[in-house]
N, C-alpha and C positions, 0 to 999 in steps of 0.2 A: 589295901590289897597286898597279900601277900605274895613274894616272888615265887614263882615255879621255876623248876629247871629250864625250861624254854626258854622263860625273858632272862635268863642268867646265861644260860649261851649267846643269846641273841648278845647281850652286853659284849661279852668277851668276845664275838667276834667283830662286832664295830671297830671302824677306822679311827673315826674321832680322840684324838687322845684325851681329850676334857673328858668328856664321856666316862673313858676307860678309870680315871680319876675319882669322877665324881664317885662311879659305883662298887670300887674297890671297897670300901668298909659294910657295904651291902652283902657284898658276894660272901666276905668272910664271916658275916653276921649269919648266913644262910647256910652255909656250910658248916659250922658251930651249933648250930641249933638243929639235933634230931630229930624232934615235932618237924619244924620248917621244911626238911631236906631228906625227911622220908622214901619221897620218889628217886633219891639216888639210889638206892641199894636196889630198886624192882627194874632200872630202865639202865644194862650196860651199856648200850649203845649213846645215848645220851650224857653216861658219864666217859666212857672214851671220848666222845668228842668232845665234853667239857674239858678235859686233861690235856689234848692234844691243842685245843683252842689257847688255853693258857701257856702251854710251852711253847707253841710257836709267835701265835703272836702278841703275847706278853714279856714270857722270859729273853726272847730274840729280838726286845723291841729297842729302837736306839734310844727312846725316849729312857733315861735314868730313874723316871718316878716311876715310868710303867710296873719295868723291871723289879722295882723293889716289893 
């Protein structure tokens, strides 16, 4: 199954920092891939809050791996 925007937010805004881990080279595989990630360009609201999920609690996270 391929990701949608939904379980790609859902990801990024989990607590779990394994998690956050494990699905980092997914998020950016999906993101990378035009076919995959199509429904960004149709849904702003879902890509603001993707943007805003990653800046806050990714870039602001204390965990060092998050962050990167």
């Amino acid at each position: 199954m391929e990701p949608s925007m939904e379980y790609c937010l859902a990801q990024v805004l989990q607590k779990d920092v394994g998690k956050r881990l494990q699905v980092g080279q997914e998020l950016i595989d999906y993101f990378s891939d035009k076919q995959k990630s199509s429904d960004l360009e149709h849904d702003q609201t879902m890509l603001d809050k993707m943007v805003d999920g990653l800046a806050t609690s990714w870039v602001n996270s204390s965990n060092y791996k998050v962050r990167l």
